[in-house]
N, C-alpha and C positions, 0 to 999 in steps of 0.2 A: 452592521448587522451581517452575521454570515449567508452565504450564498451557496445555495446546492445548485451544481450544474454537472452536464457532461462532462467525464473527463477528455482531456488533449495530449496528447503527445506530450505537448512540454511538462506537463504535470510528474510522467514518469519517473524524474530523480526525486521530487518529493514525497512522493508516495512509498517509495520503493524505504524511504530512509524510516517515514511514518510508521508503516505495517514494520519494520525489521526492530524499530523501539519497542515498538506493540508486543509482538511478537515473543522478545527477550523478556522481557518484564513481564506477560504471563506467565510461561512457560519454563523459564529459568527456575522458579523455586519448586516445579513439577518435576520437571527431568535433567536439573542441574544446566547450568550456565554454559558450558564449553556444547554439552547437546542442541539444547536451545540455539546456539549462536550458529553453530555447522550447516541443523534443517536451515534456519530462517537464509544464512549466505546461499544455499541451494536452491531454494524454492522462491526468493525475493529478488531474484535478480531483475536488472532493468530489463532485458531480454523478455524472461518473462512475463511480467507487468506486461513491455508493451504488446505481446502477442493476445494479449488478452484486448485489445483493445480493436485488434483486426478480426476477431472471433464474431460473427454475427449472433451468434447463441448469448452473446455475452451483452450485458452492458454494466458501465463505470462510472461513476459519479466521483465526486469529491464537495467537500465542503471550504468554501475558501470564504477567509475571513477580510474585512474590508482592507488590511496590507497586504493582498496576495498571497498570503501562507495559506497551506493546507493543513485546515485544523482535524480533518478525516476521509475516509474515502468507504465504499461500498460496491459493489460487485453483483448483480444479479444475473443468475443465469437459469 
């Protein structure tokens, strides 16, 4: 069964790769592929992920699945 919990730290290269799939495979067939890939390298870095995590306005979840993968993540601020 999946498992919604706060996100950790360690979670950050998972997520980071998650949202940048995500990301490309909306947006790619919107504003073409090489656009898509540019924002998402920009704005998906682990840097930012984890700053997001030291934001107190912020909070992070993730959904992880009974092998430890991160099947999603969510963000409310």
């Amino acid at each position: 069964m999946t498992q919604i919990r706060a996100m950790t730290e360690q979670d950050v290269p998972s997520v980071s790769l998650l949202i940048g799939e995500s990301w490309r495979r909306t947006y790619s067939p919107i504003m073409g592929a090489e656009t898509a890939a540019r924002i998402s390298d920009e704005d998906h870095t682990l840097q930012r992920i984890a700053a997001k995590l030291t934001d107190t306005n912020k909070m992070s979840f993730v959904a992880e699945r009974p092998d430890g993968s991160i099947a999603g993540y969510a963000m409310a601020e």
